[in-house]
HTML snippet that shows the backbone in 3Dmol.js (N, CA, C, O; Angstrom):
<script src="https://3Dmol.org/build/3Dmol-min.js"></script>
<div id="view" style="width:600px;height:400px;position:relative"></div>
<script>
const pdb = `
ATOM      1  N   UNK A   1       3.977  -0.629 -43.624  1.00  0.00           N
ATOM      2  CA  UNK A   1       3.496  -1.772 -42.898  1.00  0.00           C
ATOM      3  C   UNK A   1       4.500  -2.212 -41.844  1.00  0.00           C
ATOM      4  O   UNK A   1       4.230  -2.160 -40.644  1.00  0.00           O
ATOM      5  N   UNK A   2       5.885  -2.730 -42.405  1.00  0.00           N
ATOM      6  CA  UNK A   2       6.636  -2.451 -41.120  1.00  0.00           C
ATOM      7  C   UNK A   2       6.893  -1.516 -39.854  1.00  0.00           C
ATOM      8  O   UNK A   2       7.616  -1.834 -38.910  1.00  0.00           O
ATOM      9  N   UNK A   3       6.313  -0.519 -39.953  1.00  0.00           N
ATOM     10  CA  UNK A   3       6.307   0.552 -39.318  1.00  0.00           C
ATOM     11  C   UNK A   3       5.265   0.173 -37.916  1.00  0.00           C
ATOM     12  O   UNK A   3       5.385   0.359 -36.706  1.00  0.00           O
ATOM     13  N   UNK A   4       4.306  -0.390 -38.707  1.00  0.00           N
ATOM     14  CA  UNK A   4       2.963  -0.424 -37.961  1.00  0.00           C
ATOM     15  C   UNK A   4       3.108  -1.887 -36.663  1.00  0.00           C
ATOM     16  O   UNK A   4       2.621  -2.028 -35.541  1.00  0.00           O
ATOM     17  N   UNK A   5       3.904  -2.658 -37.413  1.00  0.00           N
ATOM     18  CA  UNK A   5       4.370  -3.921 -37.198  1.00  0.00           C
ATOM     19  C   UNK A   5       5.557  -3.617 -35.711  1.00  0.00           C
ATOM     20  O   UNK A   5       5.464  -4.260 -34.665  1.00  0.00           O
ATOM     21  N   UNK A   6       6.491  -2.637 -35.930  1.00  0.00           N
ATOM     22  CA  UNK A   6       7.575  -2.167 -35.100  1.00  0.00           C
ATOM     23  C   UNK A   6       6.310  -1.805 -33.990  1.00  0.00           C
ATOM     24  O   UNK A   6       6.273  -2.450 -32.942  1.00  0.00           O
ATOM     25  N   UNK A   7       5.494  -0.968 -34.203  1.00  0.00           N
ATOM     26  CA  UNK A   7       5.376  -0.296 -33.119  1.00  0.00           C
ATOM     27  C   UNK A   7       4.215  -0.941 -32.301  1.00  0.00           C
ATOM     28  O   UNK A   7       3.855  -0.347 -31.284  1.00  0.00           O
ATOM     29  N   UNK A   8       3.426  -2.427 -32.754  1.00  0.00           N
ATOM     30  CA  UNK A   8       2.879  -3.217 -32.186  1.00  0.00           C
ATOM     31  C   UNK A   8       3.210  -3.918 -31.116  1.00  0.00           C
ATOM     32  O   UNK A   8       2.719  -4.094 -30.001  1.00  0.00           O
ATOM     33  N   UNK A   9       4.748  -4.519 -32.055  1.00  0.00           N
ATOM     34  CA  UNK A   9       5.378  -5.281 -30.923  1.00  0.00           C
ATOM     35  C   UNK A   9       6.104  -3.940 -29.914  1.00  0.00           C
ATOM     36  O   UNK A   9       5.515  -3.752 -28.849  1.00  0.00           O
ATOM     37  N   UNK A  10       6.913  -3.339 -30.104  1.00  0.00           N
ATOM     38  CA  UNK A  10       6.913  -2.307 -28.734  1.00  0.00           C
ATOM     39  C   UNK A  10       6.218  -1.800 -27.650  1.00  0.00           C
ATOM     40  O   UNK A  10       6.603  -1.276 -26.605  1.00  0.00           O
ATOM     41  N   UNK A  11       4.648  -2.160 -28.285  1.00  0.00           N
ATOM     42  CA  UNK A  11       3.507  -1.522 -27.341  1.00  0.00           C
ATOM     43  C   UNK A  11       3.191  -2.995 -26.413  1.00  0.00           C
ATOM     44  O   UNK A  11       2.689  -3.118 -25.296  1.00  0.00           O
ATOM     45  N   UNK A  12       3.677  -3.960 -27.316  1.00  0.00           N
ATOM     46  CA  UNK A  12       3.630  -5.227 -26.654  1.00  0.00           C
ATOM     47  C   UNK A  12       4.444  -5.643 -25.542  1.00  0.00           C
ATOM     48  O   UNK A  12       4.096  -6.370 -24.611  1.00  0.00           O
ATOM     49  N   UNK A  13       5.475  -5.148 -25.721  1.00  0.00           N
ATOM     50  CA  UNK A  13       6.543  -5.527 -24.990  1.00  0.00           C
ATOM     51  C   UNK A  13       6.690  -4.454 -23.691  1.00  0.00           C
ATOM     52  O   UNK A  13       7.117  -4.830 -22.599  1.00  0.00           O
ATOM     53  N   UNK A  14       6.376  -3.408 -23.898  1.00  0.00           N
ATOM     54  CA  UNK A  14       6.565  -2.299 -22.601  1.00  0.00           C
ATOM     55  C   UNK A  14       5.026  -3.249 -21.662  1.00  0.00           C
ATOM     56  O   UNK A  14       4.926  -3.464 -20.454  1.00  0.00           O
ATOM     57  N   UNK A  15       3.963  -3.658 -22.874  1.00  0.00           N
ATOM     58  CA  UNK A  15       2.640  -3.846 -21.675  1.00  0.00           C
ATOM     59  C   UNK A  15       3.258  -5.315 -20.742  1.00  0.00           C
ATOM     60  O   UNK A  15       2.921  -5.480 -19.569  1.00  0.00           O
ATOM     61  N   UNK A  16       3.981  -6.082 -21.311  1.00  0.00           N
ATOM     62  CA  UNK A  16       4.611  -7.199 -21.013  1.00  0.00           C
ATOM     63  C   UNK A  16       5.415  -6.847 -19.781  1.00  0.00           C
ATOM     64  O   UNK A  16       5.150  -7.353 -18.691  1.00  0.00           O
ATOM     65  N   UNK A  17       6.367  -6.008 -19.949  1.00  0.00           N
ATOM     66  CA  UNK A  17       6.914  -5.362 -19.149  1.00  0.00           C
ATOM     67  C   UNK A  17       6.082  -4.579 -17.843  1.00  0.00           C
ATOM     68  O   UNK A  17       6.350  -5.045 -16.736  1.00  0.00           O
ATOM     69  N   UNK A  18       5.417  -3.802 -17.866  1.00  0.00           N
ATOM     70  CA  UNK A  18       5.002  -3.195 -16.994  1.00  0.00           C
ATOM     71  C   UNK A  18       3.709  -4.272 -16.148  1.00  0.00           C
ATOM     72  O   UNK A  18       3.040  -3.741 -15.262  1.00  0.00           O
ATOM     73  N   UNK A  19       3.515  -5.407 -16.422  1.00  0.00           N
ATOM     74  CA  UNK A  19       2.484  -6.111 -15.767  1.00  0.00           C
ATOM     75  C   UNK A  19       3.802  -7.385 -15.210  1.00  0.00           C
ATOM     76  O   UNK A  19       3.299  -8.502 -15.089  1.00  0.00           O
ATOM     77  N   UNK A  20       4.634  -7.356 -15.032  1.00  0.00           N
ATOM     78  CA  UNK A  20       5.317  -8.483 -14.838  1.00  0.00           C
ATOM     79  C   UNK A  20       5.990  -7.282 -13.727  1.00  0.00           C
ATOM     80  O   UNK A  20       5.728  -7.818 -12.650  1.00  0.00           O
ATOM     81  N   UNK A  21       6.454  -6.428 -13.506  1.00  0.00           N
ATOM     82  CA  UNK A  21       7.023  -5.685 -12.463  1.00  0.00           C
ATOM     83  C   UNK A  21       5.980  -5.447 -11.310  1.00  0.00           C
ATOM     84  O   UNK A  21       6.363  -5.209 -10.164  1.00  0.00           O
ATOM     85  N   UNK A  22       4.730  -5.514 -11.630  1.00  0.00           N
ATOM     86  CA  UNK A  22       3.705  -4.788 -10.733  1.00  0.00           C
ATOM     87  C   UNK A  22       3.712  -5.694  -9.578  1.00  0.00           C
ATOM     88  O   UNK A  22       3.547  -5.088  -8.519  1.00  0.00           O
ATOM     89  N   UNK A  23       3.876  -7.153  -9.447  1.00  0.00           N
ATOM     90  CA  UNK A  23       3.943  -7.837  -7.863  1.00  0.00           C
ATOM     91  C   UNK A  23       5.153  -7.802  -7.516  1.00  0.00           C
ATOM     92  O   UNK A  23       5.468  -8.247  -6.413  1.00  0.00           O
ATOM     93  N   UNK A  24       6.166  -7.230  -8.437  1.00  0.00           N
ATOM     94  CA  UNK A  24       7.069  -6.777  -7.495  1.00  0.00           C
ATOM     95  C   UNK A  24       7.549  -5.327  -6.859  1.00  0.00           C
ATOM     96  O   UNK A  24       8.647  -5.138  -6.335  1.00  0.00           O
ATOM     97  N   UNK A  25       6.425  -4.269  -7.023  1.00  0.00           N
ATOM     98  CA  UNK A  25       6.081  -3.016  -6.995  1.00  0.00           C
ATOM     99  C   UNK A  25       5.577  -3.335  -5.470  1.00  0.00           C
ATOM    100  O   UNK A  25       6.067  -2.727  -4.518  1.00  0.00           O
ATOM    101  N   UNK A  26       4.408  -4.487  -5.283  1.00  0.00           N
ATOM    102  CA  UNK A  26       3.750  -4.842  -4.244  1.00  0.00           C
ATOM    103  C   UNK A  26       4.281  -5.493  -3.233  1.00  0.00           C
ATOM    104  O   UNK A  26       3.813  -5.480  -2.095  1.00  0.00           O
ATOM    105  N   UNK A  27       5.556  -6.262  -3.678  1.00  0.00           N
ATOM    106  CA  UNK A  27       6.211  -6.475  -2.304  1.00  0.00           C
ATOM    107  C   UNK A  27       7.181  -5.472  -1.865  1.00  0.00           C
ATOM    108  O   UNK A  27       7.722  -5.610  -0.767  1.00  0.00           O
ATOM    109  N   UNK A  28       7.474  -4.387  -2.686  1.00  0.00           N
ATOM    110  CA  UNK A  28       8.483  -3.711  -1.788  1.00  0.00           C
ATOM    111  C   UNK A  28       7.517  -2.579  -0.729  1.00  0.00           C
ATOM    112  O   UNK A  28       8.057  -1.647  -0.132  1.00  0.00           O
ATOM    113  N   UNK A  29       6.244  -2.832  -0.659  1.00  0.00           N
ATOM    114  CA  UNK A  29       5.619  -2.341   0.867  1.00  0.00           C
ATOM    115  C   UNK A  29       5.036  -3.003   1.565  1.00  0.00           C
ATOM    116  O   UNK A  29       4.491  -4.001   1.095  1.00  0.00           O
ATOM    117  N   UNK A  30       4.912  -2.666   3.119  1.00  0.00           N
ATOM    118  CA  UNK A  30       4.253  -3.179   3.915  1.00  0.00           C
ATOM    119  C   UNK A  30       3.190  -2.318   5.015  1.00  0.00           C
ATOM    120  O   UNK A  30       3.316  -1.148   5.376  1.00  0.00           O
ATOM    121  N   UNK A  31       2.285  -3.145   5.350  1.00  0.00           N
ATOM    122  CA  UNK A  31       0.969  -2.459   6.385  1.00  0.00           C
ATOM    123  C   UNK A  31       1.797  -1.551   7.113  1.00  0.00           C
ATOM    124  O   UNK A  31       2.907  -2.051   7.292  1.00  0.00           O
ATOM    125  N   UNK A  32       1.658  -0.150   7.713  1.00  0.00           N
ATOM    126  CA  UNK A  32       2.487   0.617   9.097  1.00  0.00           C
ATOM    127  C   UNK A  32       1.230   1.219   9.376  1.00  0.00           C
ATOM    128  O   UNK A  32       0.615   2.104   8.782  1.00  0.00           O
ATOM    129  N   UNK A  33       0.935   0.466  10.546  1.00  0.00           N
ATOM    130  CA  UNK A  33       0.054   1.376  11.723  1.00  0.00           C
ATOM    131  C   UNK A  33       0.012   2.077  12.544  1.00  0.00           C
ATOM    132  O   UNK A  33       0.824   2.015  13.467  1.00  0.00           O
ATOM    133  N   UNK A  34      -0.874   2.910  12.493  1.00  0.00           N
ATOM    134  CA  UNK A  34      -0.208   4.558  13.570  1.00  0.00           C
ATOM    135  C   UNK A  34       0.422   5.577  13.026  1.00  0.00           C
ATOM    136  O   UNK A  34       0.890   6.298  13.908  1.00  0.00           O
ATOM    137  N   UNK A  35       0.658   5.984  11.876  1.00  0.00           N
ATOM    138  CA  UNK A  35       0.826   7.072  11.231  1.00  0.00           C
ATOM    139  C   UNK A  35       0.157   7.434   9.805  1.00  0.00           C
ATOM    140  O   UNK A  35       0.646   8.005   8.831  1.00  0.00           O
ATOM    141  N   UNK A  36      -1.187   6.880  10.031  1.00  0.00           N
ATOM    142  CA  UNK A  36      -2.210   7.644   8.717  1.00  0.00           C
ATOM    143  C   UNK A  36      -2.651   8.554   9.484  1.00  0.00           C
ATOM    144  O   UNK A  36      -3.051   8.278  10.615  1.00  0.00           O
ATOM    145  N   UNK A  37      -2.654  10.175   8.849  1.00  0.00           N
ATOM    146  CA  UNK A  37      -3.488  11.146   9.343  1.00  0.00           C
ATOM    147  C   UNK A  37      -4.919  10.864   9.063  1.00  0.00           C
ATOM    148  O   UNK A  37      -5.436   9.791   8.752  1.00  0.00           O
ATOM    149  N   UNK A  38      -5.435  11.977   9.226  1.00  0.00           N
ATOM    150  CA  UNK A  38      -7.310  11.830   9.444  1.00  0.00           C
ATOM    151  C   UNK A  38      -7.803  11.590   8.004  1.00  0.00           C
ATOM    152  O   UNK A  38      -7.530  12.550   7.284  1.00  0.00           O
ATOM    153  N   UNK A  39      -8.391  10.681   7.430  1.00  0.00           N
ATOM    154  CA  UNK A  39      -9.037  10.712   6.398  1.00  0.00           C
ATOM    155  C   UNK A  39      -7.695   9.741   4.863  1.00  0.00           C
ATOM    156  O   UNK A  39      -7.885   9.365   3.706  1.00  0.00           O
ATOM    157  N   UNK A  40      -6.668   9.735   5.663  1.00  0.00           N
ATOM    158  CA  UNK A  40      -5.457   9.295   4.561  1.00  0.00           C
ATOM    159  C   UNK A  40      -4.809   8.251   5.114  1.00  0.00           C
ATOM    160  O   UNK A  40      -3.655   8.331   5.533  1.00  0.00           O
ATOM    161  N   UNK A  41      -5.688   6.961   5.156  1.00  0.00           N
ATOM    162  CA  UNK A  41      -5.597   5.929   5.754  1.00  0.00           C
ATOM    163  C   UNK A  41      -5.993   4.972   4.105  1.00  0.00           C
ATOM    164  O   UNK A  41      -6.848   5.299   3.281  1.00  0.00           O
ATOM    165  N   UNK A  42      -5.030   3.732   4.035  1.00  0.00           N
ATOM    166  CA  UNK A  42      -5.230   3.111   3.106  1.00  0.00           C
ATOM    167  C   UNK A  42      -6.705   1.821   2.935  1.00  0.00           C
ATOM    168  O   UNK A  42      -7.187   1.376   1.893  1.00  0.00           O
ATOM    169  N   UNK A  43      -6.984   1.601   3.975  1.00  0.00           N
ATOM    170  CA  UNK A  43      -7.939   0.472   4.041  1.00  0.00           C
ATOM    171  C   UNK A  43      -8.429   0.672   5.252  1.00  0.00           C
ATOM    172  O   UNK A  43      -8.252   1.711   5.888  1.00  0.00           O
ATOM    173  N   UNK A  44      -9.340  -0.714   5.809  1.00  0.00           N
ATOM    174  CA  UNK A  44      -9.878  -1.145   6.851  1.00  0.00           C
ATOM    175  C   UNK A  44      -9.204  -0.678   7.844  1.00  0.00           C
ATOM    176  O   UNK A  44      -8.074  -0.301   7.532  1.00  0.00           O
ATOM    177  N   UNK A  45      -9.566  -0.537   9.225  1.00  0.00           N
ATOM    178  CA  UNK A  45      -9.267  -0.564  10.700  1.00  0.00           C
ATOM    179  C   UNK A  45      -9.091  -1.746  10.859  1.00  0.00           C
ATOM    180  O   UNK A  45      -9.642  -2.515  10.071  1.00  0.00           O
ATOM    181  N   UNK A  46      -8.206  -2.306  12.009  1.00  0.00           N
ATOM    182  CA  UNK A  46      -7.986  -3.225  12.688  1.00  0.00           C
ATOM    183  C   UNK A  46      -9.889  -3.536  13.755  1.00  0.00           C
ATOM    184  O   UNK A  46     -10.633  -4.505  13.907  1.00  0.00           O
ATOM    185  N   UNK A  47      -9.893  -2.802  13.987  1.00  0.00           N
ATOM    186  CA  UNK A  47     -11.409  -2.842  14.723  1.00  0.00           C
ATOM    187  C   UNK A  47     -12.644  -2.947  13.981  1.00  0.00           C
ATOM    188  O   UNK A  47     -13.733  -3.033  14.548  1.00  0.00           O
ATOM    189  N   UNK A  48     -12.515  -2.942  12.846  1.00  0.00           N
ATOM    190  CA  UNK A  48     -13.564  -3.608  11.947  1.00  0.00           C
ATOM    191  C   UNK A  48     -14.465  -1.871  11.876  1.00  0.00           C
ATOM    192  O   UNK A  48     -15.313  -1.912  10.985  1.00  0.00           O
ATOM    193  N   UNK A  49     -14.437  -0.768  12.447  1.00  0.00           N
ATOM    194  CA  UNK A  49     -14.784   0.455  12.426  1.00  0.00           C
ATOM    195  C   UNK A  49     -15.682   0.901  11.217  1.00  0.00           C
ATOM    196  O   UNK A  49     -16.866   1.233  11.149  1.00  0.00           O
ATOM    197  N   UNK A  50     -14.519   0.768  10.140  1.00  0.00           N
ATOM    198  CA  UNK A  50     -14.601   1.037   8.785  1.00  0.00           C
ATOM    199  C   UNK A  50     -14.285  -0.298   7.903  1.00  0.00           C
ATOM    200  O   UNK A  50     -13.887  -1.314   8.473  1.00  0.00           O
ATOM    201  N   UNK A  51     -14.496  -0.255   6.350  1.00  0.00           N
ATOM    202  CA  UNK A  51     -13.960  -1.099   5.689  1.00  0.00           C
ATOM    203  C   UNK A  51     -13.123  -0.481   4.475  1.00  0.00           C
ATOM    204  O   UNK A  51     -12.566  -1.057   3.541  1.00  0.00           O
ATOM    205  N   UNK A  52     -13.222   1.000   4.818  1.00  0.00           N
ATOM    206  CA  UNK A  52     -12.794   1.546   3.451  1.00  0.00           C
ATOM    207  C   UNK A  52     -11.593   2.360   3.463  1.00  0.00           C
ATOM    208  O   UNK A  52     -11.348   2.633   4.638  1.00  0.00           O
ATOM    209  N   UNK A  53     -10.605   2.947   2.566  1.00  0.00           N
ATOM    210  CA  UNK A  53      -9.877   4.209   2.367  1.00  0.00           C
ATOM    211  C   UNK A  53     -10.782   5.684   2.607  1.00  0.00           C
ATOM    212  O   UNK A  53     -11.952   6.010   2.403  1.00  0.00           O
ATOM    213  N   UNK A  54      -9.524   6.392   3.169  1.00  0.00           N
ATOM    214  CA  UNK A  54      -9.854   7.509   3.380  1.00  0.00           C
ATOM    215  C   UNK A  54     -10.941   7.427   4.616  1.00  0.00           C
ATOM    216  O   UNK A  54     -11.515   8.515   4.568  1.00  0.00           O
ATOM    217  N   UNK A  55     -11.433   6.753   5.570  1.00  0.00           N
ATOM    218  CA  UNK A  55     -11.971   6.657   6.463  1.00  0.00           C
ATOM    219  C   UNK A  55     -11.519   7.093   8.118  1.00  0.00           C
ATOM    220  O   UNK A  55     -12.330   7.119   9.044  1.00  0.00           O
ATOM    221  N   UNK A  56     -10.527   7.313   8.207  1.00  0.00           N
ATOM    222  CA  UNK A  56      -9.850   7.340   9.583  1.00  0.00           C
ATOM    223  C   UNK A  56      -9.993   8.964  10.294  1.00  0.00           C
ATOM    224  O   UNK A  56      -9.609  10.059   9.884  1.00  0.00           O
ATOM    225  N   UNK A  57     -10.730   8.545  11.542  1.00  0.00           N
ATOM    226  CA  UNK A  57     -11.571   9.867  11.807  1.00  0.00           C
ATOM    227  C   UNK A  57     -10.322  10.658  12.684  1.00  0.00           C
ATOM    228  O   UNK A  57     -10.609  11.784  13.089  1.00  0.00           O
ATOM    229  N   UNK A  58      -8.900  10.111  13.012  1.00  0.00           N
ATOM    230  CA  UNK A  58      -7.959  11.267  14.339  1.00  0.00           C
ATOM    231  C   UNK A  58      -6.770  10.728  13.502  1.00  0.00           C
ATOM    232  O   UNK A  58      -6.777   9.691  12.839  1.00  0.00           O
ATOM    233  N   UNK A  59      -5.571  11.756  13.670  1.00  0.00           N
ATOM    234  CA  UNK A  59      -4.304  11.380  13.116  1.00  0.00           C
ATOM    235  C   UNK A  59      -4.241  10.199  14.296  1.00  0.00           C
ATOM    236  O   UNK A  59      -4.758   9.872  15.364  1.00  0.00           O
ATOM    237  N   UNK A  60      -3.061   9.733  13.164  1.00  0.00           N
ATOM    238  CA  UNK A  60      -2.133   8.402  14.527  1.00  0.00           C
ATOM    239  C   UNK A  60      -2.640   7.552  15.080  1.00  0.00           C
ATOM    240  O   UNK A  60      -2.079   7.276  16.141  1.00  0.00           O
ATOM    241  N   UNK A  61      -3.902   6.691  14.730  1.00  0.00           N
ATOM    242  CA  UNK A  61      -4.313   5.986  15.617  1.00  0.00           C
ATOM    243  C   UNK A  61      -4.309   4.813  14.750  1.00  0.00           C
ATOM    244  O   UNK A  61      -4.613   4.444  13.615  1.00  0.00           O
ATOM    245  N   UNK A  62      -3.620   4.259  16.280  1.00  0.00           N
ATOM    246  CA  UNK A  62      -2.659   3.015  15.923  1.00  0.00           C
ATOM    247  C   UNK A  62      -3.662   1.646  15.092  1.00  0.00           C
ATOM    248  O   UNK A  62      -2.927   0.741  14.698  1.00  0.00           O
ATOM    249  N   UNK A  63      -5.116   1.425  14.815  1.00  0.00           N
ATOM    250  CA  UNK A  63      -5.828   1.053  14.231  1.00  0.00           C
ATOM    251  C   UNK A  63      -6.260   1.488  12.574  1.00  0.00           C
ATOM    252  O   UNK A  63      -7.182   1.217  11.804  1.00  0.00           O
ATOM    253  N   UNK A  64      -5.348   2.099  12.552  1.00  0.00           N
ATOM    254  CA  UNK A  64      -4.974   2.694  10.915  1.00  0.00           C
ATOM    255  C   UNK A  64      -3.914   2.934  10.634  1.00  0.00           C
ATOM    256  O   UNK A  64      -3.137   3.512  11.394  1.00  0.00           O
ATOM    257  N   UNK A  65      -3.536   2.415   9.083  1.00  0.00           N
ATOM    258  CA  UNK A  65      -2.948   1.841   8.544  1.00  0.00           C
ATOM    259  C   UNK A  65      -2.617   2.252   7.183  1.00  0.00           C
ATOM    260  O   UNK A  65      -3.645   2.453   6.534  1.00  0.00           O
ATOM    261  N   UNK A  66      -1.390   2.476   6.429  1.00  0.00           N
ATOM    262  CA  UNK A  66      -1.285   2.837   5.411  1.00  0.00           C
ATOM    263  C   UNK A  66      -0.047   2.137   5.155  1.00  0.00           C
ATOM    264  O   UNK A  66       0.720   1.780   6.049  1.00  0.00           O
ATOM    265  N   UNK A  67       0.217   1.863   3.376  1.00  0.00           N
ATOM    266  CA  UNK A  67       1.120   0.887   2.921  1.00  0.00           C
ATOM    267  C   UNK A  67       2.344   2.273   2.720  1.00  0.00           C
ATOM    268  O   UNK A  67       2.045   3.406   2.344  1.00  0.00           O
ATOM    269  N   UNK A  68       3.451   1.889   3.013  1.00  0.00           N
ATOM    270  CA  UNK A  68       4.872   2.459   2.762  1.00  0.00           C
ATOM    271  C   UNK A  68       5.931   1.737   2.209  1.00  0.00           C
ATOM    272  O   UNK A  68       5.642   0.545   2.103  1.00  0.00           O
ATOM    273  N   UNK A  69       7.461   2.124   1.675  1.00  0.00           N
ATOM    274  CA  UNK A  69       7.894   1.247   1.284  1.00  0.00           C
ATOM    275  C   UNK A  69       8.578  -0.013   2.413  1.00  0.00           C
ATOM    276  O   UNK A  69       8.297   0.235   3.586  1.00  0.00           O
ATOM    277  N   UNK A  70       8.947  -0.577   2.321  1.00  0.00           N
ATOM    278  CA  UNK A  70       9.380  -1.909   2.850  1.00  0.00           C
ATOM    279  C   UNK A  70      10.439  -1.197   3.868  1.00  0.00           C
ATOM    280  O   UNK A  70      11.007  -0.225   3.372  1.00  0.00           O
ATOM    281  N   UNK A  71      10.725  -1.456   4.938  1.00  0.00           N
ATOM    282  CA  UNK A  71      11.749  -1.755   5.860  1.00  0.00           C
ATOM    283  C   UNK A  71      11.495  -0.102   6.176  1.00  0.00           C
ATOM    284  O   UNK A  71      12.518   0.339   6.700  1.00  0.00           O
ATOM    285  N   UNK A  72      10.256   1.159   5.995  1.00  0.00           N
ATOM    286  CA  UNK A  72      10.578   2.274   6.684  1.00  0.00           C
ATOM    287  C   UNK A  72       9.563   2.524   7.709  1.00  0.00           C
ATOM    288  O   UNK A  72       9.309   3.653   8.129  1.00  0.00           O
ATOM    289  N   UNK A  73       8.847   1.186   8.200  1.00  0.00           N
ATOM    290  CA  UNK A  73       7.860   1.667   9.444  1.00  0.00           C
ATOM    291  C   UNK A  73       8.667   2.440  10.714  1.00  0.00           C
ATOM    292  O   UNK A  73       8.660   3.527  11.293  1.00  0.00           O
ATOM    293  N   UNK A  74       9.282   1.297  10.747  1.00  0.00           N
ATOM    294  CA  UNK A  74       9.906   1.739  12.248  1.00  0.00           C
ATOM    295  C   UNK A  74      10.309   3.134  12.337  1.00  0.00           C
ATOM    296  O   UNK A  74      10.266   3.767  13.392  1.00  0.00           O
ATOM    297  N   UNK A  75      10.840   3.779  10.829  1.00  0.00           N
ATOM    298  CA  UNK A  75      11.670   4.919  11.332  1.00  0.00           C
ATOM    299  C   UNK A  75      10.689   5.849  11.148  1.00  0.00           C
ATOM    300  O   UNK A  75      11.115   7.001  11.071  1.00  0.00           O
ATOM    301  N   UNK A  76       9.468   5.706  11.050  1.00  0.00           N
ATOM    302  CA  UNK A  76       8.066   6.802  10.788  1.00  0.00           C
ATOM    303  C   UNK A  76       7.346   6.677  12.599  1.00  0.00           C
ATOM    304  O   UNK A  76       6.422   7.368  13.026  1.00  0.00           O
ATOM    305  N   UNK A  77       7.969   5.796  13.235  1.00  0.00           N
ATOM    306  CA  UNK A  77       7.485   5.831  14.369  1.00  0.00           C
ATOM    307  C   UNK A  77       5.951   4.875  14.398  1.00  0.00           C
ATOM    308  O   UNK A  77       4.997   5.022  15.163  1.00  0.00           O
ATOM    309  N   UNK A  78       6.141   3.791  13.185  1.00  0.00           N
ATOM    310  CA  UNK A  78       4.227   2.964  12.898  1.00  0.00           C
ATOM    311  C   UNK A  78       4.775   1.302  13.562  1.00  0.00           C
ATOM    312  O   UNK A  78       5.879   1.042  14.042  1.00  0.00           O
ATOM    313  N   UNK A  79       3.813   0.544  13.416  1.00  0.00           N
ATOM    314  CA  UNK A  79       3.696  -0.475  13.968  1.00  0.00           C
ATOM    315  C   UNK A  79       3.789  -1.626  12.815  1.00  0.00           C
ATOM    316  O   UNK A  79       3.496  -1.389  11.643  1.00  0.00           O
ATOM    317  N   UNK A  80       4.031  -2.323  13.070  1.00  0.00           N
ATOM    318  CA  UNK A  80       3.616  -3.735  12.566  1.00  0.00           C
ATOM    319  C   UNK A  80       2.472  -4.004  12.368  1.00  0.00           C
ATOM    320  O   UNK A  80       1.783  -2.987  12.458  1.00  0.00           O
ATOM    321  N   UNK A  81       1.678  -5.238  12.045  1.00  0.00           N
ATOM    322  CA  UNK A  81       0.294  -5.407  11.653  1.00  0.00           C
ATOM    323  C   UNK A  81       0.429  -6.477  12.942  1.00  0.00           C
ATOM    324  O   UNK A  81      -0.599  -6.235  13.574  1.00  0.00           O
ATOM    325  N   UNK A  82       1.105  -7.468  13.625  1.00  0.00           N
ATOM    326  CA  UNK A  82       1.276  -8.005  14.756  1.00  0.00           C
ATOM    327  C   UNK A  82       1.339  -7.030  16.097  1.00  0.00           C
ATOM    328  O   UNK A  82       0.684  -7.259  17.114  1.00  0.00           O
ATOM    329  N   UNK A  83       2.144  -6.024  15.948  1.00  0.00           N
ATOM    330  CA  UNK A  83       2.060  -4.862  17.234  1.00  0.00           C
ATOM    331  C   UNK A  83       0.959  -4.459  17.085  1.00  0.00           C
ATOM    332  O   UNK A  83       0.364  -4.102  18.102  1.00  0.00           O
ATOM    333  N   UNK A  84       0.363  -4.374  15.949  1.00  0.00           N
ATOM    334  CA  UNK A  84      -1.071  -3.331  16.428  1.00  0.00           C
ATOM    335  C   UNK A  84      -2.345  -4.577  17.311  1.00  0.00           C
ATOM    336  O   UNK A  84      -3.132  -4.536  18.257  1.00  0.00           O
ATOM    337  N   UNK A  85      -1.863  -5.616  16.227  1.00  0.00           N
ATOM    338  CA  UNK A  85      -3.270  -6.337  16.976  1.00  0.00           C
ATOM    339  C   UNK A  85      -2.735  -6.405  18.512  1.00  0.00           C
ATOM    340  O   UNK A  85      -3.397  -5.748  19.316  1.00  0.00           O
ATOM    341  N   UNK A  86      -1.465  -7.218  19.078  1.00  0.00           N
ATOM    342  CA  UNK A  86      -1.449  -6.858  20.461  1.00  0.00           C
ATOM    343  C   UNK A  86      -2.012  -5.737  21.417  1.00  0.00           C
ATOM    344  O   UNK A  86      -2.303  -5.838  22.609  1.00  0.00           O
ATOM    345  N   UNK A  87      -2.093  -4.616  20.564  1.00  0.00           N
ATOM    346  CA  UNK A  87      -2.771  -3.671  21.411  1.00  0.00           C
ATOM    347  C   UNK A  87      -4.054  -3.263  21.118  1.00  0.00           C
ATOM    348  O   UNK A  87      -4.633  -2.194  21.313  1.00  0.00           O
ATOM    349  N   UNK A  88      -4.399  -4.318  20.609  1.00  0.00           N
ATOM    350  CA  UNK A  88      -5.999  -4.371  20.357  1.00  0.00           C
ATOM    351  C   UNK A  88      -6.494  -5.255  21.292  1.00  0.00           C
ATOM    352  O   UNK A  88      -7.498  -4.945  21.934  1.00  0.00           O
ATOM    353  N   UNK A  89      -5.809  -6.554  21.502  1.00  0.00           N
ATOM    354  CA  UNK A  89      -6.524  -7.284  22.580  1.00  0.00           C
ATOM    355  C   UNK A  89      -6.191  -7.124  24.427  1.00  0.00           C
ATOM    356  O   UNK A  89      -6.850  -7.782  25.232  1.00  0.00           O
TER     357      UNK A  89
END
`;
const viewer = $3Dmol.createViewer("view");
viewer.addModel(pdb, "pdb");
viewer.setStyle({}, {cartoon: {color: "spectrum"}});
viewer.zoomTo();
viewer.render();
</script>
């Protein structure tokens, strides 16, 4: 019975664990636009085009968007989510 007891609370504590890290999993990325290839795009277009993943019909176009980790847009050559809309309007 102790046995069963040990390995409750362990299963408890890793699930405790692994749901308390996950918004901070989510801030270490951000939107980079202009370097999803064709079809490996995370979400929506800036142009309302699409609403979905996996939608993006040409590499590189700066209206698609995929999440990376934090602070490596720039050096992938992608945009901001502010640079892209500027060159939308």
């Amino acid at each position: 019975m102790k046995q069963a007891a040990l390995i409750a609370a362990t299963a408890a504590t890793l699930m405790t664990v692994a749901l308390a890290s996950a918004p901070a999993a989510a801030a270490e990325k951000e939107k980079c636009f202009g370097i999803a290839k064709a079809g490996q795009n995370d979400c929506a277009s800036t142009t309302g085009g699409h609403s979905c993943a996996g939608q993006a019909k040409v590499d590189m176009d700066k209206t698609e968007w995929k999440y990376v980790a934090a602070g490596t847009c720039k050096s992938m050559n992608g945009l901001t989510a502010d640079e892209a809309k500027k060159l939308k309007s």
